[in-house]
C-alpha positions in Angstrom: 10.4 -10.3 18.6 7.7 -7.5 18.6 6.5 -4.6 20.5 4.5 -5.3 23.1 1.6 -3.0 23.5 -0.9 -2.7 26.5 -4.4 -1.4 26.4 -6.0 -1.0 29.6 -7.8 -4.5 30.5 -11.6 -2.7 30.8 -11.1 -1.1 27.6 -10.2 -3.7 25.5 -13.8 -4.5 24.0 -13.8 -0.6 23.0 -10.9 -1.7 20.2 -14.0 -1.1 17.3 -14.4 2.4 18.4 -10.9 3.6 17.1 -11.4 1.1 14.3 -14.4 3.2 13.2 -13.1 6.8 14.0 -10.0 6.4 12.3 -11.9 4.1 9.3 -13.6 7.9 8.6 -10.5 9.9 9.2 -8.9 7.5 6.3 -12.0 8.7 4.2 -11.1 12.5 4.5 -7.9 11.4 3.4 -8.4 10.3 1.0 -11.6 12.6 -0.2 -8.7 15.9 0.7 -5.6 14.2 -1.4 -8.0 12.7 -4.6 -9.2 16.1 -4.8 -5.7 17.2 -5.4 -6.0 14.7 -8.9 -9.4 17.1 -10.3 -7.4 20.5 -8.9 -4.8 19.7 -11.7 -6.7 20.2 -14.9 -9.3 22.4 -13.1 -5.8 24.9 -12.6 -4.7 24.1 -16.0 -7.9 25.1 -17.3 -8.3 28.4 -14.6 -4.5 30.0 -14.6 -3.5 28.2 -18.1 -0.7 26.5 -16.4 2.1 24.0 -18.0 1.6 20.6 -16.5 5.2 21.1 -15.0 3.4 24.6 -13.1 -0.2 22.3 -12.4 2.1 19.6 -10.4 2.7 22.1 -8.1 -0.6 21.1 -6.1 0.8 17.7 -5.5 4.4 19.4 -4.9 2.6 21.2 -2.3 0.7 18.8 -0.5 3.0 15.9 -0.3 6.4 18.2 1.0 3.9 19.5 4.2 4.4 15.4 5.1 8.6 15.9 4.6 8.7 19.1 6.7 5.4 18.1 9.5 6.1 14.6 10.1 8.9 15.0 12.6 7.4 17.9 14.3 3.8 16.1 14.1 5.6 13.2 16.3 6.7 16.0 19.3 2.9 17.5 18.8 1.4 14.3 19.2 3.8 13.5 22.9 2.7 16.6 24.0 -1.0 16.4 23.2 -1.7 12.7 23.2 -3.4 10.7 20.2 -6.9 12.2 21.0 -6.1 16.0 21.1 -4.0 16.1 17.7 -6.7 14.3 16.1 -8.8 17.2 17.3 -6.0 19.7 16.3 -5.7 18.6 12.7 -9.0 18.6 12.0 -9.4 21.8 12.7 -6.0 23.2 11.1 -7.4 21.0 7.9 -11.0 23.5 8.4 -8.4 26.5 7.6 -6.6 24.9 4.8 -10.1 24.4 3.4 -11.0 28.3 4.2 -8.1 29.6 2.8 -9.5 28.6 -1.3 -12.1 31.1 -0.6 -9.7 34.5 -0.9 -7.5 32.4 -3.2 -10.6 32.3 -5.6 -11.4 35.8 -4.6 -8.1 37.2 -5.9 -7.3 34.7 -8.5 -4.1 33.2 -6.6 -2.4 30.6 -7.4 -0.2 30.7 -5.0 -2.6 31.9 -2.3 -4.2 27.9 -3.1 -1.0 26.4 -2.9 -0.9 27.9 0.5 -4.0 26.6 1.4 -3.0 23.2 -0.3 0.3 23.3 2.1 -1.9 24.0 5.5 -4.0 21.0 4.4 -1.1 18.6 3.9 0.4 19.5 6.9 -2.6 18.8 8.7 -2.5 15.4 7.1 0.5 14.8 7.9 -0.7 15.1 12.0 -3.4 12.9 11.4 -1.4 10.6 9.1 1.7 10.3 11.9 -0.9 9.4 14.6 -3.7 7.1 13.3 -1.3 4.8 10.8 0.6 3.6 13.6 -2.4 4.2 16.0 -4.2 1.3 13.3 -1.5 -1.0 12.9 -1.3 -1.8 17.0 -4.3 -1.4 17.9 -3.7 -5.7 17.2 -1.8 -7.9 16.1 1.3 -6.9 14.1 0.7 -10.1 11.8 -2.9 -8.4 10.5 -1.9 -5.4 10.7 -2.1 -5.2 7.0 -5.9 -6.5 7.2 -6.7 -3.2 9.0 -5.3 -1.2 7.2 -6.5 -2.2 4.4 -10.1 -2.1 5.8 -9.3 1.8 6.1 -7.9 1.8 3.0 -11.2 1.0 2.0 -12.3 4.0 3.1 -10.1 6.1 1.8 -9.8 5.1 -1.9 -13.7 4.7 -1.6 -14.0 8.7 -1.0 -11.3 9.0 -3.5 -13.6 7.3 -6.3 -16.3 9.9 -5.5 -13.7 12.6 -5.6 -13.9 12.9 -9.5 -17.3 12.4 -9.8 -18.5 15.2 -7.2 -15.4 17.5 -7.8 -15.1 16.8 -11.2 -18.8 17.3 -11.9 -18.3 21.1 -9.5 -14.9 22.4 -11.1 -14.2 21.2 -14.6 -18.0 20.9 -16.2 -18.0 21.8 -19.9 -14.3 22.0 -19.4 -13.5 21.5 -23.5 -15.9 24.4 -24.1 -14.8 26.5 -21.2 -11.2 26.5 -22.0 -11.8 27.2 -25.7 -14.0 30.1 -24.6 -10.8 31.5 -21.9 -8.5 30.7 -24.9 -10.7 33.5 -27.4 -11.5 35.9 -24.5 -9.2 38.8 -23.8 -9.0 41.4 -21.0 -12.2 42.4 -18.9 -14.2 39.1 -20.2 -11.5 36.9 -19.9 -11.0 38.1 -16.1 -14.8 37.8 -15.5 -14.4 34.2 -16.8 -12.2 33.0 -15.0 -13.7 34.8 -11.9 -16.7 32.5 -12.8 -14.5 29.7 -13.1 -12.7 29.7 -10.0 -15.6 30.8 -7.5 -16.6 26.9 -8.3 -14.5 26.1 -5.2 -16.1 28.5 -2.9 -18.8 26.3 -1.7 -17.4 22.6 -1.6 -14.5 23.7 0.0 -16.8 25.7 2.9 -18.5 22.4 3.3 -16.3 20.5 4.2 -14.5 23.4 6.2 -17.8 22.9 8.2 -17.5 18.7 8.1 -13.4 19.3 9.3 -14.4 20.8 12.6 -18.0 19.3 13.2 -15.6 15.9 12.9 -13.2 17.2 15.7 -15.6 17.6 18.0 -17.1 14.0 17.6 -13.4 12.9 18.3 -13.1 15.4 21.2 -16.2 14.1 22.9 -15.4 10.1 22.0 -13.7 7.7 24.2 -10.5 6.9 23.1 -7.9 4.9 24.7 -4.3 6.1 24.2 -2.7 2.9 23.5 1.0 2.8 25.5 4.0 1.2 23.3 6.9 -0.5 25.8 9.6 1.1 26.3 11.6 -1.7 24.7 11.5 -4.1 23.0 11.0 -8.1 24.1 12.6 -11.4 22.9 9.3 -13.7 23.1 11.4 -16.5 22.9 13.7 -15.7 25.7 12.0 -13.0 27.8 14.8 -10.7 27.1 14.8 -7.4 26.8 16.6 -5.9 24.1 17.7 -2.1 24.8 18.0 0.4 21.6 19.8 3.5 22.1 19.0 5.3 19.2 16.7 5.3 16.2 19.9 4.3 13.6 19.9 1.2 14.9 16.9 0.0 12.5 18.1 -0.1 9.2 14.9 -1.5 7.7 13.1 1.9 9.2 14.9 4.0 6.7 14.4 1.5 4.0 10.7 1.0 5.0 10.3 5.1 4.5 12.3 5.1 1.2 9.8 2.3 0.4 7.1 4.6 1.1 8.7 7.5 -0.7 8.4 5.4 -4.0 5.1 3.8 -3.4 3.5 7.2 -2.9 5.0 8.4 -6.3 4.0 5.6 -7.7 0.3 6.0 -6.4 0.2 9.9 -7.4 1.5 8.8 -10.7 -1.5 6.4 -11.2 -3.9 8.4 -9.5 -3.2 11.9 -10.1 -1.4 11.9 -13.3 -3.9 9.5 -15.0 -6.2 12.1 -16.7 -3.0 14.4 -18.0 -2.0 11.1 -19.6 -5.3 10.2 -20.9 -5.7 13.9 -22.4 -1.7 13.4 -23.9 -3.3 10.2 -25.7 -6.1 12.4 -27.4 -8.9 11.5 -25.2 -11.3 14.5 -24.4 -11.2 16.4 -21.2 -14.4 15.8 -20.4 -13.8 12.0 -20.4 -10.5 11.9 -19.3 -11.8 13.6 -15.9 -13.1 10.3 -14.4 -9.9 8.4 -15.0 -8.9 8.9 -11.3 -12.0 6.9 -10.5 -10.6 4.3 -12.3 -7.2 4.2 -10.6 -8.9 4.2 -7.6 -11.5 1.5 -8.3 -8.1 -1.1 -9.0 -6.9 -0.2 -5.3 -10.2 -0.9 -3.7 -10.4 -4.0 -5.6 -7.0 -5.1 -4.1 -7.6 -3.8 -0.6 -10.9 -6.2 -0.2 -8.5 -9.0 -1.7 -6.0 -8.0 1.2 -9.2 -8.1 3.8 -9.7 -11.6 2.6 -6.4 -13.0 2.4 -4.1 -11.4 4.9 -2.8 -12.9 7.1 -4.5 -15.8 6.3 -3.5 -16.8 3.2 -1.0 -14.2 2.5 1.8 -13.0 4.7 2.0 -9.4 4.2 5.7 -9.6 2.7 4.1 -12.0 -0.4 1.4 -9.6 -0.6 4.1 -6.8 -1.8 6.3 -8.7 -3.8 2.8 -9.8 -5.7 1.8 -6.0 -5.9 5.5 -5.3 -7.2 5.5 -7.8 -9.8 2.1 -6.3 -11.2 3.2 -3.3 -11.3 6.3 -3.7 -13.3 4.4 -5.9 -16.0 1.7 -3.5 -15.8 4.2 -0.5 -16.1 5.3 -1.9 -19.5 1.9 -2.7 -20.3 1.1 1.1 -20.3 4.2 1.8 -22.2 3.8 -0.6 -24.7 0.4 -0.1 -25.6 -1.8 3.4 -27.0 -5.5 4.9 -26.3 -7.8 3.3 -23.8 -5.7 0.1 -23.6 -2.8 1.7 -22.4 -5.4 4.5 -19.9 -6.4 0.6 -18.8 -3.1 -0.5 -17.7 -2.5 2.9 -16.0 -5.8 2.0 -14.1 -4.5 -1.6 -13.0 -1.8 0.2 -11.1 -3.8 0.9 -8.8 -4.8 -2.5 -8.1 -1.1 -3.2 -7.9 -0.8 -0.2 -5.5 -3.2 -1.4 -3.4 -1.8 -3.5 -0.5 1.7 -1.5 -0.8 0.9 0.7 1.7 -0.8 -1.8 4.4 2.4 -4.5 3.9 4.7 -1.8 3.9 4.0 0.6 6.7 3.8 -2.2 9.1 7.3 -3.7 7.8 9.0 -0.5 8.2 7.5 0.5 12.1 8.2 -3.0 13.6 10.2 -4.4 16.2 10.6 -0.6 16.9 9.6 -0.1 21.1 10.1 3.1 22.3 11.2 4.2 18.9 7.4 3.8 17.1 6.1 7.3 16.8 9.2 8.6 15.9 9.7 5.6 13.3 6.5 6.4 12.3 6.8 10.1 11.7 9.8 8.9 9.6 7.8 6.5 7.6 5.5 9.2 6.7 8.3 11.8 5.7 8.4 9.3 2.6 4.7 10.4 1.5 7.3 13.4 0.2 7.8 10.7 -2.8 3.9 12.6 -4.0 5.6 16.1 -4.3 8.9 15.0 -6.3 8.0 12.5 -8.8 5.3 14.4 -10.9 7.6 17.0 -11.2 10.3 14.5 -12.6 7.9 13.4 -15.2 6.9 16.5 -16.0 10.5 17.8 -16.3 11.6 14.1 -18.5 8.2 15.3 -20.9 8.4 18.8 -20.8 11.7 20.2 -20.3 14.0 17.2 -22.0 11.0 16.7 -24.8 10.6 12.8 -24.2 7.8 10.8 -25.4 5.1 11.2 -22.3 4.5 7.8 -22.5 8.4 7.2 -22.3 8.9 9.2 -19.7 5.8 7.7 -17.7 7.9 4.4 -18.3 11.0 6.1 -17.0 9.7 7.8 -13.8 7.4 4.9 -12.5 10.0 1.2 -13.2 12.5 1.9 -10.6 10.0 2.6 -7.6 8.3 -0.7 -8.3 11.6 -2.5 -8.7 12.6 -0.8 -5.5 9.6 -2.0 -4.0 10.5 -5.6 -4.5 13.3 -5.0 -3.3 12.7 -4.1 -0.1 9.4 -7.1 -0.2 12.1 -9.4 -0.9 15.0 -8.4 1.8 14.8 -4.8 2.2 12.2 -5.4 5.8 14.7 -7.7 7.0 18.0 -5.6 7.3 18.9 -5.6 10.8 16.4 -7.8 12.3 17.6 -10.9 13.2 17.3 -13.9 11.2 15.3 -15.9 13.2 12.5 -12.8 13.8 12.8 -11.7 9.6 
């Protein structure tokens, strides 16, 4: 069983075209939401935040995906693939634009609003280039191309911390002792200083956003057609779904993604607050991301290699979930640099989640994709919830922070194996599973 999808016969040999436009839109993914990992301790440092207050910048970008997801899906039926490609860039320019006044008027909240616009603007370009890339082929390598982009995107997210990190948080240590001794008029003027760092990055790539909308609006790009149901291969027979309940492995694909995600932020994002809580300076611990990142782009160029010719994509995930547990406990059980190390590894254990799962959750779907796919990326939510669990574990109940780490990040990856293991196959019959 699978969905059948149809390109038009004379534009089949343009299939590397999309392959390379949405390749780059997975690199300003993942160069908007790393960023999100050096805005952390650059507001910590700027509005002396708790970590619990600091997490709001994930919080912020990762519910736009709960509450734009859905809509995103009507959006892109109305507009077509092409045209909300070209909308989201654009509403991704105002996000962008919007850190300028924030800066201006030393708002935090004014950049979580900007943070917001962004993420919902992901989550229109998310909700139509993920499924867009996984059937654009073959469902079986579906993983192999999305791990392709996903080399992409953890590749800008490596830079991330070097280019932003180098912009917002240089001489951090020294900075924050010198906000710490200031007091009223200097201290303002400070952290003025501070925070018009962002002004020119972010009206860069305000400037990239919509110079990349119009080489989208101006490239051919075939809207690839999904059947309106789906087909037995064996028999010929179509099977008729009345409504989108009747795939249980949908909903367990997108709770999957819910807890991959937090896992992922939790290795990527939360890996410098973590190194700092071990007593590593600032000024180091603000290349850890890098590090996180490195391990994914490691295992998404093991996943271009070995899916699906070696590995199916459901061994792929229950690998990744294994790796993460042990390496979960790793961290836990271990102190400075070994235990930053083991953090790290998580993202090679994060790695080919996302390519194995997304494709598990959206298929055998029909005339149900996009909305199955908007659902699936409702889960990215799983970003805004779980820092703020950990934070809550470390701050608010006192925990160990490398106990509640422990706590927060065990049950996605057992979850994950889970749904590697049998989760994909609820409701699909046996024969197809």
């Amino acid at each position: 069983m699978q969905n059948v999808i149809q390109l038009p016969a004379q534009k089949k040999e343009t299939n590397l075209i999309p392959m390379i436009i949405v390749c780059a839109l997975f690199f300003i993914f993942g160069f908007v939401t790393w960023a999100n990992g050096t805005l952390i301790p650059f507001f910590k440092l700027s509005f002396g935040l708790s970590d619990f207050q600091a997490f709001f910048v994930t919080f912020s970008s990762y519910m736009a995906y709960f509450f734009l997801a859905l809509p995103s899906s009507w959006i892109l039926k109305k507009t077509g693939f092409k045209k909300g490609l070209v909308l989201g860039m654009l509403i991704l320019g105002v996000g962008s634009l919007l850190f300028i006044p924030a800066a201006k008027t030393n708002s935090f909240a004014l950049f979580l609003t900007g943070i917001f616009i962004q993420g919902s603007a992901l989550a229109l370009l998310q909700t139509a280039s993920n499924p867009y890339l996984t059937i654009i082929g073959p469902i079986e390598s579906a993983a192999k191309r999305i791990s392709i982009a996903g080399v992409c995107n953890k590749g800008a997210g490596m830079l991330v911390p070097v280019i932003m990190g180098t912009l917002f948080l240089k001489n951090a240590a020294a900075i924050e002792k010198q906000i710490e001794a200031a007091t009223g008029v200097a201290k303002e003027q400070l952290l003025q200083e501070v925070l018009g760092r962002v002004n020119m990055p972010y009206i860069v790539l305000a400037i990239v956003f919509c110079l990349f909308a119009l080489v989208i609006k101006f490239t051919a790009l075939p809207e690839v057609q999904v059947e309106e149901d789906v087909v037995d291969e064996t028999s010929g027979e179509v099977i008729h779904h009345k409504s989108i309940f009747q795939f249980p492995h949908l909903f367990l694909g997108a709770l999957c993604i819910f807890v991959y995600v937090a896992a992922e932020v939790m290795a990527g994002d939360i890996i410098g607050v973590y190194g700092k809580s071990l007593g590593i300076s600032a000024d180091i611990a603000k290349f850890f991301t890098s590090l996180t990142l490195g391990g994914m782009l490691l295992g998404y160029l093991i996943g271009i290699l070995t899916i699906p010719k070696y590995l199916s994509q459901q061994m792929a995930l229950r690998i990744c979930a294994l790796l993460g547990i042990a390496f979960s406990i790793g961290a836990y059980l271990s102190s400075g640099y070994v235990a930053v190390t083991f953090i790290a590894l998580l993202g090679l254990a994060n790695s080919l989640m996302w390519p194995a799962i997304f494709p598990l959750g959206i298929s055998h779907l029909g005339k149900f994709t996009k909305t199955g796919s908007a659902i699936m990326i409702m889960g990215i939510a799983g970003g805004a919830i779980w820092p703020m669990i950990y934070a809550y574990l470390k701050d608010n109940l006192q925990l160990d922070f490398q106990l509640a780490y422990f706590i927060a990040v065990l049950p996605c990856y057992l979850y994950i194996l889970y749904f590697a293991v049998s989760g994909h196959k609820a409701g699909v019959k046996k024969k197809y599973a």
